[in-house]
C-alpha positions as CSV (number, residue, x, y, z in Angstrom):
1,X,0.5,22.9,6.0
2,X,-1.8,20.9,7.8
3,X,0.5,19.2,11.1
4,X,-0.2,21.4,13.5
5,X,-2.7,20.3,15.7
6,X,-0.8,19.3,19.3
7,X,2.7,19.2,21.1
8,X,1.6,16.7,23.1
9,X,1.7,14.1,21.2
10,X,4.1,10.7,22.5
11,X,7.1,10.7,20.7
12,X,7.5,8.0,18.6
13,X,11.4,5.6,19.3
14,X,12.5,2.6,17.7
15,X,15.5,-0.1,18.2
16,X,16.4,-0.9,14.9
17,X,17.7,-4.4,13.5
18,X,19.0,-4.5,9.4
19,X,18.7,-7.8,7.4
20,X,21.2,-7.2,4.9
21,X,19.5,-10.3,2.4
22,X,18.7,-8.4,-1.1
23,X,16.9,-5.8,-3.1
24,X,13.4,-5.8,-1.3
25,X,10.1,-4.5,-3.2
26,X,6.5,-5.5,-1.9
27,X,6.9,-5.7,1.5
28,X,4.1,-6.6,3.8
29,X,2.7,-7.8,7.3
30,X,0.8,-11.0,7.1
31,X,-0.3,-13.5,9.0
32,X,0.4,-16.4,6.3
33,X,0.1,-19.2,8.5
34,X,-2.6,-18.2,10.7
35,X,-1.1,-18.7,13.7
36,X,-2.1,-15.4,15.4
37,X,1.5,-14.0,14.8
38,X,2.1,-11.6,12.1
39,X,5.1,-12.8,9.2
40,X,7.3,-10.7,6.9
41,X,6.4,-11.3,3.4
42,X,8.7,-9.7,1.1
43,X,9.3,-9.8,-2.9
44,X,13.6,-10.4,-3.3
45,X,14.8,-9.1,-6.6
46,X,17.7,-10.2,-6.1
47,X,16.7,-14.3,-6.6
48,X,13.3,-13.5,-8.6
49,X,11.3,-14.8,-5.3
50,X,8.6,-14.0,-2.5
51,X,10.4,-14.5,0.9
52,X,8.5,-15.0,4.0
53,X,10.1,-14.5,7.3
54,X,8.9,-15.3,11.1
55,X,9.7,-13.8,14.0
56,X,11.8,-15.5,17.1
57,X,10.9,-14.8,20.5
58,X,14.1,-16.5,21.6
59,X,16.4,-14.7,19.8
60,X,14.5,-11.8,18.9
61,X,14.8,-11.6,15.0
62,X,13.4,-12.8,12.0
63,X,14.1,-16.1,10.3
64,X,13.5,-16.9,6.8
65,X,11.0,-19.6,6.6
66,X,9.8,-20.0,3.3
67,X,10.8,-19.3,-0.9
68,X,8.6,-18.5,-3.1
69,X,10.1,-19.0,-6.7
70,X,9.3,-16.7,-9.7
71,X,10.7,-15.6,-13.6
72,X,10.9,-12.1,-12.5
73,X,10.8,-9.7,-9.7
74,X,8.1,-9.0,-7.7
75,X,6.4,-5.7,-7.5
76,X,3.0,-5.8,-5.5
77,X,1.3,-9.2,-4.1
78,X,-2.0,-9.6,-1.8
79,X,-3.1,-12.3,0.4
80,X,-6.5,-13.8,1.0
81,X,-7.8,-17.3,0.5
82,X,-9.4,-17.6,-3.2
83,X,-9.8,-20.7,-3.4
84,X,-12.1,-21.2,-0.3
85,X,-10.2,-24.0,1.1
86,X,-9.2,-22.0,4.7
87,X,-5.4,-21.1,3.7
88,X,-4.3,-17.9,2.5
89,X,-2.8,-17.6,-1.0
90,X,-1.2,-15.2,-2.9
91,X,-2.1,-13.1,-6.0
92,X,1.4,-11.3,-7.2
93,X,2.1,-8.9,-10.2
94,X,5.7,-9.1,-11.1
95,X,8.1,-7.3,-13.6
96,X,7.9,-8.6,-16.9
97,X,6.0,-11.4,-16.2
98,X,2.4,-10.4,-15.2
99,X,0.2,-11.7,-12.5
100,X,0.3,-14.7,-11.1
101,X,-1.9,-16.8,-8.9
102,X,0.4,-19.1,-5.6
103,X,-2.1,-21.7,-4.7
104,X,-1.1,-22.9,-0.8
105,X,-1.1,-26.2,-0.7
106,X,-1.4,-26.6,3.1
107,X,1.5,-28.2,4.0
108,X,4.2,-25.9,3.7
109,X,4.4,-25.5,-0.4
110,X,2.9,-23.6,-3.3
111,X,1.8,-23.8,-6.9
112,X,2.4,-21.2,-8.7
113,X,0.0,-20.4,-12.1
114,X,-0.2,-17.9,-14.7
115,X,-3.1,-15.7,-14.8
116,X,-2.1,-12.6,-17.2
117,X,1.1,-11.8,-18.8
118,X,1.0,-8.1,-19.0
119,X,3.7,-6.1,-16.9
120,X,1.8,-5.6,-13.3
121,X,2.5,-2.9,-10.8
122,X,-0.2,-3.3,-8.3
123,X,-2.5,-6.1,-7.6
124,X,-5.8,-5.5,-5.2
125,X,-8.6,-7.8,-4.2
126,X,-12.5,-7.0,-4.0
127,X,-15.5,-9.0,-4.9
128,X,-16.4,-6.9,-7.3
129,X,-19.5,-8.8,-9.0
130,X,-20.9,-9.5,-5.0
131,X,-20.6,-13.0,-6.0
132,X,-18.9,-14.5,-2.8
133,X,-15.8,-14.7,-4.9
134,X,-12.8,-13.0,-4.6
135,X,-11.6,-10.8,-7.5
136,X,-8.4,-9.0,-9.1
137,X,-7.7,-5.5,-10.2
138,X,-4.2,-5.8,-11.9
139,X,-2.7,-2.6,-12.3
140,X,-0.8,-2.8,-15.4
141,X,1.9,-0.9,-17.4
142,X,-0.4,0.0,-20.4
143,X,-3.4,0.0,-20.3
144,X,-3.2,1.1,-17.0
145,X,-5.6,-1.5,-15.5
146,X,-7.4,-5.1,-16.0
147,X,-10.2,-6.6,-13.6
148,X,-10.2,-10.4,-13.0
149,X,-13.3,-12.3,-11.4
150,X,-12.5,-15.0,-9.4
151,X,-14.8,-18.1,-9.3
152,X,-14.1,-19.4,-5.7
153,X,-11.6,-21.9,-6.6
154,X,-8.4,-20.4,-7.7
155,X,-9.4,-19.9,-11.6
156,X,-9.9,-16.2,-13.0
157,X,-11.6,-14.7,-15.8
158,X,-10.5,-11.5,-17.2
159,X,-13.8,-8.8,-17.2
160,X,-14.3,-5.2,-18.6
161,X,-11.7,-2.8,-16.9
162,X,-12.4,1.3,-16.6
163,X,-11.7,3.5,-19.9
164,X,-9.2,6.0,-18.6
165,X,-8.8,7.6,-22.0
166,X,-4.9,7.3,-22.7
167,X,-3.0,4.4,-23.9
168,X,0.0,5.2,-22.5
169,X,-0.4,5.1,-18.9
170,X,0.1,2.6,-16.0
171,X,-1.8,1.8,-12.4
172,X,0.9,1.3,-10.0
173,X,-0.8,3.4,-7.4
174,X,-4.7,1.9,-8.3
175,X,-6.7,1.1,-5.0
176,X,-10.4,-1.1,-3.9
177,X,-12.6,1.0,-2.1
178,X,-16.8,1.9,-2.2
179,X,-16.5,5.2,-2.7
180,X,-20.1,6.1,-2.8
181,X,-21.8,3.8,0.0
182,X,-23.6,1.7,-2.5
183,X,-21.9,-1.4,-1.2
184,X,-20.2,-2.1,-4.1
185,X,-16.3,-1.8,-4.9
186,X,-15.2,0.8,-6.8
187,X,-11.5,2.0,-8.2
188,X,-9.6,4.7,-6.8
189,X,-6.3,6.0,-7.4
190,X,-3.5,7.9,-9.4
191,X,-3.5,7.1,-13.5
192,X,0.6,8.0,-14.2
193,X,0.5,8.9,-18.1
194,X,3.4,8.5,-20.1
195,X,6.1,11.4,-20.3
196,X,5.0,12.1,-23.6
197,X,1.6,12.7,-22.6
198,X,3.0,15.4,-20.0
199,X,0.8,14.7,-17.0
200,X,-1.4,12.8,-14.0
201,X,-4.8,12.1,-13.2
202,X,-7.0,11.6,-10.2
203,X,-9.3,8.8,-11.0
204,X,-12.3,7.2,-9.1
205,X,-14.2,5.0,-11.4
206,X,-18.0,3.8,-9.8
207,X,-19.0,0.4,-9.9
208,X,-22.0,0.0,-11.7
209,X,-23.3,-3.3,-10.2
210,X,-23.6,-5.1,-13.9
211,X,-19.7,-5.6,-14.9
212,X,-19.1,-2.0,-16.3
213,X,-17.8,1.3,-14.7
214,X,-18.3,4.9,-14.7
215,X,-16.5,7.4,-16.3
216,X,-14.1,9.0,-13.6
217,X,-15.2,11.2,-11.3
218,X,-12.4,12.1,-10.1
219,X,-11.0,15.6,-11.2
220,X,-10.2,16.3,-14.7
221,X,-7.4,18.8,-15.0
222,X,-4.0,17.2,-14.4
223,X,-1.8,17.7,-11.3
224,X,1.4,17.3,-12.1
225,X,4.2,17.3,-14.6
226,X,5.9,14.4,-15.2
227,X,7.7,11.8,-14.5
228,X,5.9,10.8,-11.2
229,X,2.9,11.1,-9.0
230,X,1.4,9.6,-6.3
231,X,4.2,6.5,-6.8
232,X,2.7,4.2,-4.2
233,X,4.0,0.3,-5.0
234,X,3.3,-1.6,-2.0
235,X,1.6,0.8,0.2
236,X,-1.4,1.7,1.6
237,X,-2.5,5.3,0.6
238,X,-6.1,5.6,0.8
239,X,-8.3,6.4,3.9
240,X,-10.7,8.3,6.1
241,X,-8.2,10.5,7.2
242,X,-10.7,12.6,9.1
243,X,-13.5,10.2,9.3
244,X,-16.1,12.1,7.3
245,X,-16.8,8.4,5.2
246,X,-15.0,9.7,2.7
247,X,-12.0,8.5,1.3
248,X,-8.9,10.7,1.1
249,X,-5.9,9.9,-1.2
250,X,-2.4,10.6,0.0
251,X,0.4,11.4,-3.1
252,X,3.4,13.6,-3.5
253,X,4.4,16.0,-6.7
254,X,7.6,17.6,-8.0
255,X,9.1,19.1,-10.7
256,X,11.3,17.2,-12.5
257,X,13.0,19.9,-14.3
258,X,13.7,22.0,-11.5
259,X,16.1,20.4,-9.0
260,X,15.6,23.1,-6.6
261,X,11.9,22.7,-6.1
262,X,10.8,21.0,-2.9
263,X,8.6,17.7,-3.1
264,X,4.9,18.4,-2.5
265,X,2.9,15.6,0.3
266,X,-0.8,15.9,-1.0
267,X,-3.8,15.1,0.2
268,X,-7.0,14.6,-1.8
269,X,-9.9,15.2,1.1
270,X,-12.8,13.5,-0.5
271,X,-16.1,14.7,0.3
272,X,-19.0,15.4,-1.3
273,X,-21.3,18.1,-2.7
274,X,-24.9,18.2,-4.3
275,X,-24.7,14.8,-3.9
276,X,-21.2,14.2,-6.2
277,X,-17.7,12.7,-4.7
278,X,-15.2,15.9,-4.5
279,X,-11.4,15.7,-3.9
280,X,-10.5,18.8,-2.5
281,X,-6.2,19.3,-2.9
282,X,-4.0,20.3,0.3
283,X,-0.9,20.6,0.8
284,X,0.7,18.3,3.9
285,X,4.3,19.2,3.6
286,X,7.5,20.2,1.5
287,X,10.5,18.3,1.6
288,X,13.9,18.4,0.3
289,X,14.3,16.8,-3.2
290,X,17.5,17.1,-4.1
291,X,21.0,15.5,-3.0
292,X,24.4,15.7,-4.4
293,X,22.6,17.7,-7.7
294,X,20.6,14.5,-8.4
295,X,16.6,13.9,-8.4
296,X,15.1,11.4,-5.9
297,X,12.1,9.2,-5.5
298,X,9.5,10.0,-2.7
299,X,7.2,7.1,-1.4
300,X,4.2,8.1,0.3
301,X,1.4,5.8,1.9
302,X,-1.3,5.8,5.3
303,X,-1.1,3.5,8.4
304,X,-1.6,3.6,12.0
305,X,2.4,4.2,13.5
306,X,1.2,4.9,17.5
307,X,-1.5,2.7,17.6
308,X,-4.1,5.7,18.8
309,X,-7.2,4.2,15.6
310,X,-6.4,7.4,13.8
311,X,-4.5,6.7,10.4
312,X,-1.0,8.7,9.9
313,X,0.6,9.7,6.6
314,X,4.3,8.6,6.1
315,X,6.8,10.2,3.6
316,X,10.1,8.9,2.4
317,X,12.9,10.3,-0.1
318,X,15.4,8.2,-1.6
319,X,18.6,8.9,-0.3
320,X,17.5,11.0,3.2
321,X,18.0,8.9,6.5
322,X,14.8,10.1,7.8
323,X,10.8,9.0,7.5
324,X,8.8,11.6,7.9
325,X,5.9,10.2,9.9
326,X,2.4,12.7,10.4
327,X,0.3,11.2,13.2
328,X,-3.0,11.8,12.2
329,X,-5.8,13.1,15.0
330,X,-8.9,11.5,13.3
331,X,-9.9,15.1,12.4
332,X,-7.8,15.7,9.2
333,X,-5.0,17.5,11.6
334,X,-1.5,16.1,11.7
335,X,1.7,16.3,14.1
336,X,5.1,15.9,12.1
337,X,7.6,13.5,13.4
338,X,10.9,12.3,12.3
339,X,11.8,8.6,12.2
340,X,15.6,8.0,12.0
341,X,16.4,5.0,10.0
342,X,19.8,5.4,9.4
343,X,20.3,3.6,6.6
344,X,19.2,6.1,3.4
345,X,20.0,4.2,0.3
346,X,19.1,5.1,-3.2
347,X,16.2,2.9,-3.8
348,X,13.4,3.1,-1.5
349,X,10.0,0.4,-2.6
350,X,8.0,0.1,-0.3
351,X,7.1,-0.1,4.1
352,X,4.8,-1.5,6.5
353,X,3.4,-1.1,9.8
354,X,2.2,-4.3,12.4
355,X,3.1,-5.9,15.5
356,X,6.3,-7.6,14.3
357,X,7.4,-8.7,18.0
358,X,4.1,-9.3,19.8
359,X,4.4,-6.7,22.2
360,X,1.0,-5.5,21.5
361,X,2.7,-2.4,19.7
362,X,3.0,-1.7,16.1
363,X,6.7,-1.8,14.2
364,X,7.8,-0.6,10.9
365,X,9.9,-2.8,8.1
366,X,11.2,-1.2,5.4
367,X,13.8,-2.0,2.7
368,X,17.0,-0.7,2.5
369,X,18.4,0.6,-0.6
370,X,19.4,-2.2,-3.0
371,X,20.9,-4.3,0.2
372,X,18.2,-5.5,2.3
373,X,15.7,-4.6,5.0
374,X,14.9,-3.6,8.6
375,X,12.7,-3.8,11.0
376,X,12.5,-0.6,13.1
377,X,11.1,-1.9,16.7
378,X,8.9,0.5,18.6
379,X,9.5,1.2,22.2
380,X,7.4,3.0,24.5
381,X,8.1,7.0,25.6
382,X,8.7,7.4,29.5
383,X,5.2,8.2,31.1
384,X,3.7,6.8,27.8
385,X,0.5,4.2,28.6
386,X,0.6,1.4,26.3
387,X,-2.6,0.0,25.1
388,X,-3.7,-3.3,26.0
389,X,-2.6,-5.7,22.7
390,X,-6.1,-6.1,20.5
391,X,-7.3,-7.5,17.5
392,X,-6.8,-4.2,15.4
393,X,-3.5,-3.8,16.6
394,X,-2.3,-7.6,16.3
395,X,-3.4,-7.0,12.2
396,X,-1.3,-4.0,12.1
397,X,-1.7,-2.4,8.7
398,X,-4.4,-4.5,7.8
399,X,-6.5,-2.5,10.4
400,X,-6.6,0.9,8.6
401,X,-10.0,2.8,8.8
402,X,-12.0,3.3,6.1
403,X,-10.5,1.7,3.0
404,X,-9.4,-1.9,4.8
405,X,-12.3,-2.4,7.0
406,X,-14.0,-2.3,3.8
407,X,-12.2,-5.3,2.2
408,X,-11.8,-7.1,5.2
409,X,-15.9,-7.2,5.5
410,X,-15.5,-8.5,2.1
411,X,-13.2,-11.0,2.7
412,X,-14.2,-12.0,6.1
413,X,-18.0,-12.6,4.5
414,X,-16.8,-14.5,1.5
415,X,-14.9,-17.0,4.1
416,X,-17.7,-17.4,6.0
């Protein structure tokens, strides 16, 4: 196990509020309305809609703001402005339904369009033809991924995808990254195949610059047995854990027919070798999988929890009142802390880390079961200095090493 590296590291606390408002998937740190404050943005199962919520200095809390209206729920949405007109919109795969495209109209409403309707699990953005126009990848639920270039003004075209070999697979845990420093984007992430199929890949497909992709490079063997690996809707969980410019992949594995077998964390430390991307496998931790004789979920993902520029892992079972939070030294090293949150619940989606507050310090909202969500407020240790708020602090989990700096260069250059 890798979290050994210091017992001197700051203890993390929180003051905890609940919202207690639906069933929660998606959930994200934004600032929507560019206003230099970040907003909750959240997809509510319960009423088929993206909520977005904005915090009160006054009464310290968040207030529901804004309704986004859909046909089905929302699994994975990103922000960035496509159509070049200097407000953010929204690109959102839901349930069902397939990926949309929420135009903001500027003045407080949104226009929602259809832009594929095949089941979507996780939605990414790139500009993956270096046109100055934001793209999509979609990752679907069979066959596992589509690509969508954007033309600059809120229309997209559906372009060739990567080949992963088997039919019956999905993306939900698909990321944007250049892999290889050739300054384009390339795909990275976990290909789930179907229980029939018995197993799960590691997958890292190259752009090639004219519209097609490489054959993975990513290992070949599979990982895991089924049903689940790597299951990361919503989260981060890619990045330079030990800032060697390669990207690592955080993901967990278990056995689904033994209920006695501990959860595997995983990472995959990339690196290379005679001048080929490697993924070398370690093990981060084992954790308890099962309660009351039943199998639970595990979410995994990467942010920056104590604010230090070094990006943490985060673990989470269904059902367990604690997050297991690994504060990350920049060196690949990790120091294991436990996050109360009180509130375990039996469906656990999704979590993010930002500034919720202002304080210059980053907070953590996370759903809660099938009820609602809370925001986990982070308060300083005695004898702990805190940093001076900053840019890369106010954009909380947008301000992950490695794999977001990348898209934000791509974003920030396509606005300008």
């Amino acid at each position: 196990m890798l979290y050994t590296y210091s017992e001197q590291i700051a203890p993390l606390n929180y003051e905890r509020q609940e919202y207690l408002t639906g069933n929660y998937t998606g959930i994200q740190l934004v600032d929507i309305d560019q206003d230099g404050s970040l907003e909750l943005l959240a997809g509510n199962r319960n009423i088929n809609s993206l909520e977005i919520w904005e915090y009160s200095p006054e009464f310290n809390n968040l207030n529901l703001a804004n309704t986004i209206q859909f046909d089905n729920d929302v699994h994975d949405f990103q922000v960035a402005d496509f159509d070049k007109d200097n407000d953010l919109d929204i690109a959102v795969g839901l349930r069902f339904d397939g990926l949309r495209y929420v135009t903001n109209n500027g003045d407080g409403s949104w226009l929602v369009s259809s832009i594929d309707p095949t089941y979507s699990w996780r939605v990414q953005v790139a500009d993956f033809n270096q046109d100055g126009n934001l793209d999509l990848l979609d990752g679907v639920g069979r066959p596992f991924a589509k690509v969508f270039y954007g033309d600059g003004q809120g229309n997209f075209r559906e372009q060739s995808a990567p080949n992963q070999g088997f039919p019956l697979s999905n993306g939900l845990s698909l990321s944007v990254a250049d892999l290889d420093n050739d300054d384009l984007t390339d795909i990275f992430g976990i290909e789930s195949v179907s229980f029939s199929q018995g197993a799960n890949y590691l997958r890292a497909y190259l752009n090639q610059g004219d519209g097609s992709w490489s054959n993975s490079v990513g290992p070949t063997d599979p990982f895991s047995v089924p049903p689940f690996f790597a299951e990361a809707v919503g989260n981060v969980s890619v990045g330079d854990l030990d800032r060697n410019s390669y990207l690592d992949l955080v993901a967990y594995q278990r056995d689904s027919s033994n209920l006695s077998e501990d959860t595997e964390i995983l990472i995959f430390k990339g690196s290379s070798s005679g001048g080929s991307l490697i993924w070398d496998l370690q093990q981060l931790d084992l954790i308890p999988t099962t309660v009351s004789g039943g199998i639970v979920s595990t979410e995994v993902g990467i942010a920056d929890f104590n604010d230090d520029g070094n990006l943490d892992v985060f673990a989470k079972q269904e059902n367990f009142s604690d997050l297991n939070v690994y504060l990350g030294d920049g060196e690949g090293n990790f120091d294991k802390q436990i996050v109360s949150i009180e509130s375990p619940g039996d469906n656990f989606h999704s979590l993010a880390v930002g500034d919720v507050n202002g304080d210059g310090i980053s907070d953590i909202v996370l759903d809660i079961d099938s009820t609602g969500f809370q925001v986990l407020y982070q308060t300083p240790a005695d004898n702990v200095v805190v940093p001076e708020p900053s840019f890369l602090m106010t954009l909380g989990t947008l301000a992950l090493i490695g794999l977001v700096r990348k898209i934000s260069d791509v974003i920030n250059s396509v606005k300008n």
